[in-house]
Backbone bond lengths (Angstrom), bond angles and torsions (degrees), N, CA, C in turn:
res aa  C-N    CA-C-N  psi(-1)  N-CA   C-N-CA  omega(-1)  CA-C   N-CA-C  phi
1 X - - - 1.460 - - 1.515 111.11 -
2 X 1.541 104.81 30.40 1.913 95.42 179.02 1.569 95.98 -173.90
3 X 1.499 84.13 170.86 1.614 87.86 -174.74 1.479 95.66 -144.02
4 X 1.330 114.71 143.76 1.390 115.62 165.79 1.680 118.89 -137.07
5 X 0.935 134.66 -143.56 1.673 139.24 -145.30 1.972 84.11 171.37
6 X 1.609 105.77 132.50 1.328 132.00 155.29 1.197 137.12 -106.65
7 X 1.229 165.72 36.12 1.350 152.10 -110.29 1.482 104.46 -140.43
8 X 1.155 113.43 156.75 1.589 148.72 172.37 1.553 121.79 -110.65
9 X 1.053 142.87 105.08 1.352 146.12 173.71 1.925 103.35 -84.74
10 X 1.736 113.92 95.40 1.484 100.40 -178.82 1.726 116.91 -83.76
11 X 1.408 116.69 20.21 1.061 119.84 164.07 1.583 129.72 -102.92
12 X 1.501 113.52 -22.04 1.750 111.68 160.99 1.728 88.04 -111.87
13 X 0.958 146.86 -8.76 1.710 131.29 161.50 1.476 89.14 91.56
14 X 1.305 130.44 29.50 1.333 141.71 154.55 1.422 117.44 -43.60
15 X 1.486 136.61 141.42 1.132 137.83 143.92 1.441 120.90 -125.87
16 X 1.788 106.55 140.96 1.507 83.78 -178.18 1.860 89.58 -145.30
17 X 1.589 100.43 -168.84 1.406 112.99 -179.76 2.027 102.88 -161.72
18 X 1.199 115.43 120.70 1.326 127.83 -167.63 1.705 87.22 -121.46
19 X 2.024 122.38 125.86 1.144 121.56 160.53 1.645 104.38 -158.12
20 X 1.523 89.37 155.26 1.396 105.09 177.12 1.800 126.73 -125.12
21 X 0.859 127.42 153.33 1.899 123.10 -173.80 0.947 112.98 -170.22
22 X 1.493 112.37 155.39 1.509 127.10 168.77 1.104 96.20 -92.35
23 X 1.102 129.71 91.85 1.387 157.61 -178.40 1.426 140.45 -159.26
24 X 0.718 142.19 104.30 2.025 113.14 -173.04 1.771 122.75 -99.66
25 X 1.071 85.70 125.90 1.849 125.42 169.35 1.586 85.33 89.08
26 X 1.406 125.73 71.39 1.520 141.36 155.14 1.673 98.71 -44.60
27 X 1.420 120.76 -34.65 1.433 97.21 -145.73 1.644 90.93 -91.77
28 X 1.283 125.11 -1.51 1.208 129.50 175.20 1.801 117.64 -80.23
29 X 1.395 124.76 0.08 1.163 140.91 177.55 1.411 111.51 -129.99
30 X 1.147 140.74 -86.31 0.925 122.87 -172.64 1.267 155.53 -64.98
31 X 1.829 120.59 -9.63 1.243 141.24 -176.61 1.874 104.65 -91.58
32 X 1.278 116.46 128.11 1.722 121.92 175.14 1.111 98.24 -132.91
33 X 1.248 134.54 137.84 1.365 151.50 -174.57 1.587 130.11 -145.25
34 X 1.207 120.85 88.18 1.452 103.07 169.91 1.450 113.39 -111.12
35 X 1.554 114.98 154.07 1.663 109.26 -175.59 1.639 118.22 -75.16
36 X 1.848 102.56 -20.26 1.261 108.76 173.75 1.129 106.39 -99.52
37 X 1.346 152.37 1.43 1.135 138.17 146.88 2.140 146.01 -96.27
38 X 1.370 71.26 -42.25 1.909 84.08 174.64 1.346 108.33 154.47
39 X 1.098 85.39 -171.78 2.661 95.50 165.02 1.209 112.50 -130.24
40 X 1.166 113.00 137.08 1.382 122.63 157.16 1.764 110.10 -136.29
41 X 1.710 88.82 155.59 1.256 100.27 -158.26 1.958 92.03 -122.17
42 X 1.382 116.77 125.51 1.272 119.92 -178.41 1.524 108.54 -125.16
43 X 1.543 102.25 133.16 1.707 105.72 -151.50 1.763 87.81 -145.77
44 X 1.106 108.66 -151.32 1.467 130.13 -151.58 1.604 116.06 18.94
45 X 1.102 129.49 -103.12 1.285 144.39 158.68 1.495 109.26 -83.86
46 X 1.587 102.73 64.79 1.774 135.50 171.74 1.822 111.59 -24.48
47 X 1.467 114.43 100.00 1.255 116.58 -165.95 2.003 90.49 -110.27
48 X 1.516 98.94 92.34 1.470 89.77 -173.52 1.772 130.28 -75.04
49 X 1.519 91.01 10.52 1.383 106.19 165.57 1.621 118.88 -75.61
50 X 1.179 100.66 -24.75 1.366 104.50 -179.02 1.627 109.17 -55.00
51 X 1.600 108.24 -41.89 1.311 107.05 -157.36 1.684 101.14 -80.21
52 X 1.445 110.85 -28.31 1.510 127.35 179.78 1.486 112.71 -43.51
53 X 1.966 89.73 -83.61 1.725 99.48 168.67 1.654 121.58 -37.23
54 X 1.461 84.07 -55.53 1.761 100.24 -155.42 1.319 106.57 -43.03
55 X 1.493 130.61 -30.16 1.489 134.89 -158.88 1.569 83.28 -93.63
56 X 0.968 113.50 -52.34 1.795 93.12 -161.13 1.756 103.89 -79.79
57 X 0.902 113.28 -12.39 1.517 105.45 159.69 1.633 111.39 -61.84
58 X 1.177 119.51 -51.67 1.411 130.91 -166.51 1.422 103.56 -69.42
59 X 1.586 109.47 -8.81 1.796 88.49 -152.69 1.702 72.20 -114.09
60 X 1.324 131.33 -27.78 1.983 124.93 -176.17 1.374 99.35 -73.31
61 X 1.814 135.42 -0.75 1.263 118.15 162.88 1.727 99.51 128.77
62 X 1.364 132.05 5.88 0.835 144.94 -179.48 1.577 103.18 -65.66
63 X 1.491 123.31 130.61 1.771 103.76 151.00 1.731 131.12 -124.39
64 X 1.349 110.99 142.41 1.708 113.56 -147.90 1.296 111.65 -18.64
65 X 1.187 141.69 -21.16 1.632 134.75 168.23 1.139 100.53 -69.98
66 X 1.379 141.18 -64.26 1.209 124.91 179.93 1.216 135.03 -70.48
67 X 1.274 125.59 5.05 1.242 132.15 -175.75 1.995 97.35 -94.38
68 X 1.079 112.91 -37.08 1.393 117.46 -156.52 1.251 87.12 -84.03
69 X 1.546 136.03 -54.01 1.484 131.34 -161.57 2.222 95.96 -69.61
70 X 0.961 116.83 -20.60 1.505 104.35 -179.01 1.874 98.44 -79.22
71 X 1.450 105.61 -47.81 1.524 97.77 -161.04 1.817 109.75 -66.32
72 X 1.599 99.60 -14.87 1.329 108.35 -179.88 1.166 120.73 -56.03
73 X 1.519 105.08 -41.35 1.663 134.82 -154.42 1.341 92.82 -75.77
74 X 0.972 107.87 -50.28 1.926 115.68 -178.52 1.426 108.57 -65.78
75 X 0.941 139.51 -36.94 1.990 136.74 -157.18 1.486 96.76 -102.72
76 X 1.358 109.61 108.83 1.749 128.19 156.66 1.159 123.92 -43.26
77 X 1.617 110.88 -32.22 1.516 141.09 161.33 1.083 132.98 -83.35
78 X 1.542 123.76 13.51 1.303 122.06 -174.77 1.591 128.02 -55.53
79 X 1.580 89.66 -17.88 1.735 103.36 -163.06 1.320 92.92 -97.30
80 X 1.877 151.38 15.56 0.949 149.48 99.10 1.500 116.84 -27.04
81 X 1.248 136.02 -70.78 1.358 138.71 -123.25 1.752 92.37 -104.85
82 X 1.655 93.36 162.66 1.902 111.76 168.14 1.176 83.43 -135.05
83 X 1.315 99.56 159.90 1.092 123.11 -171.59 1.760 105.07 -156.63
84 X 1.231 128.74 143.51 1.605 151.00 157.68 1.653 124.80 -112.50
85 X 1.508 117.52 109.65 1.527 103.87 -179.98 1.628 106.02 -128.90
86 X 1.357 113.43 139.19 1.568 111.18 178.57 1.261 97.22 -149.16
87 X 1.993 96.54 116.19 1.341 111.33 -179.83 1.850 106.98 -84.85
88 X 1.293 106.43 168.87 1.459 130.53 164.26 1.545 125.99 -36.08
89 X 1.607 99.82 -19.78 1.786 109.52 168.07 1.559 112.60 -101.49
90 X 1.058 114.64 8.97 1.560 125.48 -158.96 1.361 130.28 63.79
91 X 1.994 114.78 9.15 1.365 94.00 163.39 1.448 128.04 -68.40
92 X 1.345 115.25 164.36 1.387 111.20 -159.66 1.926 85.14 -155.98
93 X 1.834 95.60 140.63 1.479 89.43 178.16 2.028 96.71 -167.30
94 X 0.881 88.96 146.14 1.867 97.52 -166.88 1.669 111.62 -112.61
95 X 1.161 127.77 128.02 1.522 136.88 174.29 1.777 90.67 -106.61
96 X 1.496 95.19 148.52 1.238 129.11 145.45 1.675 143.96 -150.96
97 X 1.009 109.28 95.08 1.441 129.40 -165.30 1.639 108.97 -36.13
98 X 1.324 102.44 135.89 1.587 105.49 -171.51 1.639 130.40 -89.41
99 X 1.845 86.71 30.35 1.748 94.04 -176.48 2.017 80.77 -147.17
100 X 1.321 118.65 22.40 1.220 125.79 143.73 1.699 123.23 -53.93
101 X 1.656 129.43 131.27 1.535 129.13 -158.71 1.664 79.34 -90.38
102 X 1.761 100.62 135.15 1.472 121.57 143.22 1.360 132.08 -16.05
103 X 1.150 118.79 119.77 1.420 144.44 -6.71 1.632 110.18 -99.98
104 X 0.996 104.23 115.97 1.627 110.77 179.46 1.274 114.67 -131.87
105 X 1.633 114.14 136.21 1.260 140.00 -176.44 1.430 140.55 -173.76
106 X 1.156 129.26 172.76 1.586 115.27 -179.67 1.543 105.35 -150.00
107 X 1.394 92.78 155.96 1.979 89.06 180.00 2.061 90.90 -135.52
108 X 1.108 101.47 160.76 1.379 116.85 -172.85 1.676 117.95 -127.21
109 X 1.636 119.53 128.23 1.436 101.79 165.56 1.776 92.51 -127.91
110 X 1.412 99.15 -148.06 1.662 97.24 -163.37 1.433 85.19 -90.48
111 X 1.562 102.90 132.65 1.260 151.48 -172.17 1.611 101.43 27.24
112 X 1.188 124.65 73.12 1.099 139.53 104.56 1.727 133.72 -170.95
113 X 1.076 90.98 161.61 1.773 119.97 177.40 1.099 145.14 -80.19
114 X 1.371 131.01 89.33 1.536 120.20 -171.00 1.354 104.50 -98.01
115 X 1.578 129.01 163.29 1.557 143.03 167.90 0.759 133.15 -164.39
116 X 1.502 135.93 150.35 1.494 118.19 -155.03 1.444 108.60 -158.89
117 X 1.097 150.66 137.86 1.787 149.68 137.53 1.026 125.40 -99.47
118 X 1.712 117.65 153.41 1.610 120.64 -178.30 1.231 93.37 60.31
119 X 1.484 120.19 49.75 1.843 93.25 172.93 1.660 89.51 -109.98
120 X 1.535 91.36 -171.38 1.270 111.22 -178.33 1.509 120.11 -68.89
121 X 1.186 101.49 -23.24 1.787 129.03 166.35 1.131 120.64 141.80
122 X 1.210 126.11 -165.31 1.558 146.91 -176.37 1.377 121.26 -38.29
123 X 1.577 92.90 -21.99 1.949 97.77 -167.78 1.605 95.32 -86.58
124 X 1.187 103.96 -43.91 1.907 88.34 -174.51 1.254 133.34 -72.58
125 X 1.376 118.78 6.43 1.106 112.84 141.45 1.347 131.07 -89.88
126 X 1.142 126.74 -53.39 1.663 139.21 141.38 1.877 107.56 -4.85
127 X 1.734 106.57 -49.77 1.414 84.24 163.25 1.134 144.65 -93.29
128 X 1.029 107.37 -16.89 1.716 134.36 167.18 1.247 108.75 -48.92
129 X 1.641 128.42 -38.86 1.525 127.74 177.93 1.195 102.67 -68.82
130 X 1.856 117.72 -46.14 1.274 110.81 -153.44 1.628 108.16 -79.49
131 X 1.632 117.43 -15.01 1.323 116.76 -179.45 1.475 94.75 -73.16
132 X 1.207 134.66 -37.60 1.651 130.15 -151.01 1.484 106.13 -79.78
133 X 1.601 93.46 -21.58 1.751 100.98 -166.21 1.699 104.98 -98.69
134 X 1.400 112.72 -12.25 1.391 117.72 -179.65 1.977 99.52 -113.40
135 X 0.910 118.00 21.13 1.392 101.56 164.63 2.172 113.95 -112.62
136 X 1.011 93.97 125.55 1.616 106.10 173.49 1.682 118.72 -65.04
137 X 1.148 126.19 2.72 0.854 133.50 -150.75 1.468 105.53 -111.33
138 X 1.634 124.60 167.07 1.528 125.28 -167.89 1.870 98.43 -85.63
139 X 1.257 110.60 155.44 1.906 132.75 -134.05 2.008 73.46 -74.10
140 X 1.354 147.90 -46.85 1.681 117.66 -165.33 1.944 97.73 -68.91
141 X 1.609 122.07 -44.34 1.521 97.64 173.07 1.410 121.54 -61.71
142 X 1.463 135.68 -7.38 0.865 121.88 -153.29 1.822 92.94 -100.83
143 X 1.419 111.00 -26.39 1.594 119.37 -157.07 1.792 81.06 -97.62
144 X 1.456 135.69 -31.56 1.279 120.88 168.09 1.262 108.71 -51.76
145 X 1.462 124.55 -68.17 1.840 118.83 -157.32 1.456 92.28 -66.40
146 X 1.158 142.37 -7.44 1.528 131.74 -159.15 1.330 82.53 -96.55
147 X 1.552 161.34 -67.35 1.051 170.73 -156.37 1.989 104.09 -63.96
148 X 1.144 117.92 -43.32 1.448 136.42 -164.04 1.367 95.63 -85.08
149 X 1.862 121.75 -51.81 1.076 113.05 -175.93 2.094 120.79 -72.01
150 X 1.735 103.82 -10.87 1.456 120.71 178.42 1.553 96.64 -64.94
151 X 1.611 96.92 -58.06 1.812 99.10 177.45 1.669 128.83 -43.42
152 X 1.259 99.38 -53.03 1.679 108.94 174.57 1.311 99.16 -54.30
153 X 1.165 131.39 -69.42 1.575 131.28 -157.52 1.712 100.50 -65.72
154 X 1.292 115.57 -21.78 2.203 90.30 178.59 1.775 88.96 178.93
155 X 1.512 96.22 -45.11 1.697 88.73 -143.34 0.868 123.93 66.84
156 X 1.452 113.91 -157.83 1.339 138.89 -173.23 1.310 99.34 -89.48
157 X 1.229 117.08 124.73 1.786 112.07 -155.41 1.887 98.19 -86.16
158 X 1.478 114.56 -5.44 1.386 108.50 153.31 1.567 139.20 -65.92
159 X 1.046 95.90 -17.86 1.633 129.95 -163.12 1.442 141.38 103.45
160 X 1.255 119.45 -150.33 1.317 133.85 146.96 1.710 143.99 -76.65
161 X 1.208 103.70 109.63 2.083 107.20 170.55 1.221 104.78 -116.92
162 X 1.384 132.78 -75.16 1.487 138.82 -133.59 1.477 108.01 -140.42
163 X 1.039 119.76 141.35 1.487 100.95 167.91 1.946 104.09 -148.94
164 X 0.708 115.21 -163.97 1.873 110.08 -164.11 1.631 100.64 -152.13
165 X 1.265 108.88 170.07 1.716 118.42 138.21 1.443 104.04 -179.16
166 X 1.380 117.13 135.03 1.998 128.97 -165.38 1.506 91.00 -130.20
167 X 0.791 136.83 126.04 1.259 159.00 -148.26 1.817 96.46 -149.06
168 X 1.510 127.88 97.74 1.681 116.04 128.80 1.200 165.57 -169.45
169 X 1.633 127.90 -168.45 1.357 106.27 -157.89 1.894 92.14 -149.98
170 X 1.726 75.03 129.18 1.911 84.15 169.25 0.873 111.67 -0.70
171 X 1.429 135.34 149.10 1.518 169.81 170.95 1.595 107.21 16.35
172 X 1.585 116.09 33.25 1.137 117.23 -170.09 1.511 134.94 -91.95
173 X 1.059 83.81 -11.67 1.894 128.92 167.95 1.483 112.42 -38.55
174 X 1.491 142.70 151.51 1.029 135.62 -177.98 1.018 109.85 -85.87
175 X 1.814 97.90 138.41 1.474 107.17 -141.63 1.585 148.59 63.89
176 X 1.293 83.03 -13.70 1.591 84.44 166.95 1.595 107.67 91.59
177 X 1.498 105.36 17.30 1.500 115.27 -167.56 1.676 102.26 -127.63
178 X 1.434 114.53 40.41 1.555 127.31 163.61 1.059 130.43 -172.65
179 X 1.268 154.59 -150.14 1.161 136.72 155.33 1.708 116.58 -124.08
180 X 1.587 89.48 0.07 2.072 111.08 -178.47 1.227 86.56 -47.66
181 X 1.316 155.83 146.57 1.397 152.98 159.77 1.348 97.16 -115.34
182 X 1.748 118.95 -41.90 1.689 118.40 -171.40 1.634 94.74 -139.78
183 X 1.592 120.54 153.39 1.042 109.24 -175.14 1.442 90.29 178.04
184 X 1.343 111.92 81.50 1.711 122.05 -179.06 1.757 108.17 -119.48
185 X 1.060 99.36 144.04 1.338 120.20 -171.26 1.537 131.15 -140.21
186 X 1.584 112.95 114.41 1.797 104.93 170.24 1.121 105.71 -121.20
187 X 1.071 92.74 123.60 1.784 96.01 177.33 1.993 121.56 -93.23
188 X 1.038 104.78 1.02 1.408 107.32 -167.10 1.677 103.19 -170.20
189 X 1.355 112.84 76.59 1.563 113.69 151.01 1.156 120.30 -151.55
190 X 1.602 135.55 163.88 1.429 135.69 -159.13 1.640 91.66 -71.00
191 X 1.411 124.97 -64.53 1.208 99.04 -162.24 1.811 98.52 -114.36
192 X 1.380 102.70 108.76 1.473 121.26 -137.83 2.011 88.19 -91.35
193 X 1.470 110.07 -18.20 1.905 95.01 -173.25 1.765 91.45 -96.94
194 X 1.613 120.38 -26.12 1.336 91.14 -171.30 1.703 105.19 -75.24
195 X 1.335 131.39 -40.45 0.908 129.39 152.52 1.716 129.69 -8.33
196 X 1.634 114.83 -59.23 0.805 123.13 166.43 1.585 119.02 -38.54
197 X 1.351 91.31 -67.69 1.923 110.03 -173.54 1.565 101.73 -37.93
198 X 1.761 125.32 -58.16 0.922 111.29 -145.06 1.731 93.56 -88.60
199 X 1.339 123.32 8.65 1.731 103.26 175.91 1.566 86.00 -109.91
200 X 1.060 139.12 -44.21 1.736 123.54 157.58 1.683 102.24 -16.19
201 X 1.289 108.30 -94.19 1.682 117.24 177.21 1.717 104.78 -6.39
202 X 1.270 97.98 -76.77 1.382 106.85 -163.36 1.742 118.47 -79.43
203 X 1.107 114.94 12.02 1.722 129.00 172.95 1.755 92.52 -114.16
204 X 1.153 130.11 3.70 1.371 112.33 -154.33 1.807 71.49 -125.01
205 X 1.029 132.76 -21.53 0.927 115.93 169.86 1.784 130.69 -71.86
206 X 1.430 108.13 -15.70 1.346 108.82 179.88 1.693 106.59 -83.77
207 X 1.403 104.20 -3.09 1.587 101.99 -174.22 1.705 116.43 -93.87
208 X 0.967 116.78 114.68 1.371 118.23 170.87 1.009 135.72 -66.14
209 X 1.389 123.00 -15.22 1.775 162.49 161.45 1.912 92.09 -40.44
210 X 1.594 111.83 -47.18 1.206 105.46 -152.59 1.161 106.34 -100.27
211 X 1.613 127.63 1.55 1.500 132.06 -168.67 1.431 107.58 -65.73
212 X 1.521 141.58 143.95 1.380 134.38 137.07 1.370 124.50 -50.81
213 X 0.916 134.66 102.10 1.789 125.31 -170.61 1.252 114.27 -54.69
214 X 1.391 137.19 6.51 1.378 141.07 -156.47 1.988 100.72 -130.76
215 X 1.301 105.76 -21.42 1.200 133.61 158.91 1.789 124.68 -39.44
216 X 1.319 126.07 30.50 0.961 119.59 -141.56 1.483 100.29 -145.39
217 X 1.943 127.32 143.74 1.006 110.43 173.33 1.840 107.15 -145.20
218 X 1.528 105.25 137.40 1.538 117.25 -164.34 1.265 101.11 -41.36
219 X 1.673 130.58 125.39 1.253 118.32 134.93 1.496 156.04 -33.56
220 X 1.462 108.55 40.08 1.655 112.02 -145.96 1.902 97.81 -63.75
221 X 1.505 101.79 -175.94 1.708 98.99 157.08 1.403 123.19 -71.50
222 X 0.989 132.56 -4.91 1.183 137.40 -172.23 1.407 100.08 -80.93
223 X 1.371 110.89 -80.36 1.675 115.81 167.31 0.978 120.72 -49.47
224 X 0.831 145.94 -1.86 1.856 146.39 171.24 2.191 94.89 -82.59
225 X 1.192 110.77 -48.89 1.277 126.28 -179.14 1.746 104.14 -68.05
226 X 1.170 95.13 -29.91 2.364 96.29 -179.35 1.669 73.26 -68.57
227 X 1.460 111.31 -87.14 1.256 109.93 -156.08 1.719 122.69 -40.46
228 X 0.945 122.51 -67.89 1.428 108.78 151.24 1.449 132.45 27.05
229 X 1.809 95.78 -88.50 1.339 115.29 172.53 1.223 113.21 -76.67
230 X 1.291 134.38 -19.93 1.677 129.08 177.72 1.761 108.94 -62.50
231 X 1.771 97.21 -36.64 2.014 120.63 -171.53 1.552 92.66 -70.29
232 X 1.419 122.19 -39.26 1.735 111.25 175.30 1.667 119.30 -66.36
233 X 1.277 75.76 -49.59 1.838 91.10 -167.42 1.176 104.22 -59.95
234 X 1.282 147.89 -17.88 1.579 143.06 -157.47 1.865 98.15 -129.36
235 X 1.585 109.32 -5.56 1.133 118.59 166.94 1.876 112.78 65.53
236 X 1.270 106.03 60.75 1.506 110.00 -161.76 1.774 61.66 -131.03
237 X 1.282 169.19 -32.59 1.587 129.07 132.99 1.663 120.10 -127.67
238 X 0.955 96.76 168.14 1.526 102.72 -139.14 1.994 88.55 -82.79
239 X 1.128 163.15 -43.67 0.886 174.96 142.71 1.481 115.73 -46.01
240 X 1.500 90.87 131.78 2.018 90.71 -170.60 2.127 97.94 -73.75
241 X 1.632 82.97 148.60 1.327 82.48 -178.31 1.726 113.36 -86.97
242 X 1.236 135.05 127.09 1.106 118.35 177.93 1.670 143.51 -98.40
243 X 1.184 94.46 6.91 1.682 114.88 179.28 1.636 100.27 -149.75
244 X 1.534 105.61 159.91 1.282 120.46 -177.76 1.534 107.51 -66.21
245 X 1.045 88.44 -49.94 1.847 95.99 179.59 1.935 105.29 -40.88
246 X 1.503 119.07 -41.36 1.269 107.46 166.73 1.419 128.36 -71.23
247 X 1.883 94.19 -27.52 1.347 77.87 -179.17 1.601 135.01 -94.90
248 X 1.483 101.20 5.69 1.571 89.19 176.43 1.504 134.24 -103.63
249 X 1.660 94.82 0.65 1.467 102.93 142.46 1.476 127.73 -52.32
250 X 1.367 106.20 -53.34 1.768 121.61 -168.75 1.445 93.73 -59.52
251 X 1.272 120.21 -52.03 1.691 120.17 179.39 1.445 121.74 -51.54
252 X 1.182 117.06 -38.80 1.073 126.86 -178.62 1.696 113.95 -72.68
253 X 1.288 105.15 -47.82 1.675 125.49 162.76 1.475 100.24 -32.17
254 X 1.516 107.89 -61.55 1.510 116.88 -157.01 1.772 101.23 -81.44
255 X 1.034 111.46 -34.56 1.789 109.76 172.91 1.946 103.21 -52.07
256 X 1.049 116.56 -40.60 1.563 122.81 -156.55 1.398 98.11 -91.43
257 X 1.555 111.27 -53.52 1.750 97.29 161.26 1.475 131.93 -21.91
258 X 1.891 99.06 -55.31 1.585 103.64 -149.86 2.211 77.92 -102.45
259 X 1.123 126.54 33.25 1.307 120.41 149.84 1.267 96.70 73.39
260 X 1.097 124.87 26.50 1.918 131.03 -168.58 1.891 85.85 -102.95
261 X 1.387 156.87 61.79 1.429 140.82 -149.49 1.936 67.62 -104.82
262 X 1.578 102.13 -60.34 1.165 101.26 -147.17 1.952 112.90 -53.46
263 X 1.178 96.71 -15.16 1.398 101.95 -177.35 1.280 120.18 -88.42
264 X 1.048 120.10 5.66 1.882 124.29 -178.73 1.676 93.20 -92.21
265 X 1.280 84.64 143.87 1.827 108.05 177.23 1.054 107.76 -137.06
266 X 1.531 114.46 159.45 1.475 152.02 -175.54 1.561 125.59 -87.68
267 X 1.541 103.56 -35.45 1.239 107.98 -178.29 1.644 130.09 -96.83
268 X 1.632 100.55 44.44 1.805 103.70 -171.40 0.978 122.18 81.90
269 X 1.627 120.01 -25.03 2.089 117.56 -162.73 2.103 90.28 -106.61
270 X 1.453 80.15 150.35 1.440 91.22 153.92 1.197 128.32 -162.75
271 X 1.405 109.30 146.29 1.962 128.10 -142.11 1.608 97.73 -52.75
272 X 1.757 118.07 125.22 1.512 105.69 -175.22 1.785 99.27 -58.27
273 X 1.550 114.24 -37.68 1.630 98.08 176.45 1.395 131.95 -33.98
274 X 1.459 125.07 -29.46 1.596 135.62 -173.99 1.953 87.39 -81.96
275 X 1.268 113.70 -44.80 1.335 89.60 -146.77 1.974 95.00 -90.93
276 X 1.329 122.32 -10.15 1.449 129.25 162.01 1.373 105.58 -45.70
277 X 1.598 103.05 -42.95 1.591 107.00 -151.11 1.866 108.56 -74.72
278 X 1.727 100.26 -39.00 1.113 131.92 178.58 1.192 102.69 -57.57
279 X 1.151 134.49 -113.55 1.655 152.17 162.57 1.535 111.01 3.23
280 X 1.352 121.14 -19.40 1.538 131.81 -155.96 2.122 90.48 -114.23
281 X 1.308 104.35 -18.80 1.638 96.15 168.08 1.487 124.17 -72.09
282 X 1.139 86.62 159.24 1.899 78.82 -167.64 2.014 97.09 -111.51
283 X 1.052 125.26 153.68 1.387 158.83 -167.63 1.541 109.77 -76.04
């Protein structure tokens, strides 16, 4: 009843896991992640040992072939379960149990894993690789369109509940006190991946990790005066502001409100993301 995407980025030492199900709070079962070990993703008839063992196999020196043929050896039920594992070198390798419900399967390239049951068929996984493998973009956009493009092609031919994506990387964690770098979650809506995208969108905005540095637009007087009137009109303060001098306090107010601290700067520019985000509220 789900399909997910595994992947490893061996150039920022990224790990992530992108999934979706007719299920609710998927992302609470199936995604395991360690930064020193790998991901695995445990699905069909959800053997959450897999994700238990499987990491500390991977992390005492095990690699995803061997991790899967031990946890195999152990489960009476294997021919229930799917399974996705992608170690720290980028092998990557997918089980699917042969009393798994129609249509279920997985395909593999270097370092990563897609898999799926009850799907719509063969194509959504097939596209899910080819979105992950054709996007230029850093490993959570790349494991989003890979997840979005599973959806378009069938899904889970039950539908939509929950969908996930854990994304991580060294000390990337808020504050600098984990390595969770991304870690979004719906557990309960009809159309549970677009959903996803748009609180992705808007959590991806508090991260500075994800800015383009070139991304950036002069604070002139003019724009201090857009913004201004955008801070009335949407009623974040109640009185029009009439000089800059008011307003870049109020802006600043309103950056720290919406949890943007890390995104305020010193040097005149500001991230077009704040002011997309801004300008895009409605009144």
């Amino acid at each position: 009843m789900t399909f997910s995407i595994v992947a490893i980025d061996l150039e920022t030492n990224e790990i992530g896991i992108a999934v979706q199900s007719k299920f609710p709070a998927v992302g609470a079962v199936v995604p395991w992640l360690d930064i020193k070990a790998g991901a695995i993703a445990t699905q069909a008839w959800a053997n959450l040992e897999y994700g238990r063992t499987g990491l500390k196999l991977l992390k005492a020196g095990a690699d995803a072939n061997q991790a899967l043929r031990i946890l195999l050896e152990k489960d009476d039920m294997k021919e229930h379960r799917q399974v996705g594992i992608v170690d720290l070198k980028g092998n990557a390798v997918s089980f699917t149990g042969s009393e798994c419900y129609p249509w279920a399967g997985g395909v593999t390239a270097d370092g990563v894993v897609v898999q799926g049951n009850i799907l719509a068929g063969e194509e959504v996984v097939s596209k899910m690789l080819d979105a992950f493998l054709s996007t230029g973009k850093d490993l959570a956009e790349k494991l989003m369109r890979a997840l979005e493009a599973g959806q378009k092609a069938g899904g889970d031919k039950r539908g939509q509940q929950s969908a996930a994506i854990k994304v991580l990387k060294e000390n990337a964690g808020y504050g600098g006190g984990s390595d969770v770098y991304i870690d979004v979650r719906v557990d309960d809506h009809p159309n549970a991946t677009a959903e996803l995208r748009r609180v992705f969108e808007l959590y991806s905005l508090t991260l500075l990790e994800r800015e383009d540095p070139k991304d950036i637009t002069k604070l002139t007087d003019e724009l201090y005066y857009k913004i201004g009137r955008k801070l009335h009109e949407i009623g974040f303060v109640k009185s029009p502001l009439n000089s800059v001098d008011e307003i870049k306090p109020a802006f600043i107010q309103w950056l720290h409100t919406e949890n943007f601290e890390n995104k305020e700067r010193d040097d005149g520019y500001v991230w077009n993301s704040i002011l997309d985000y801004l300008f895009s509220k409605k009144g």
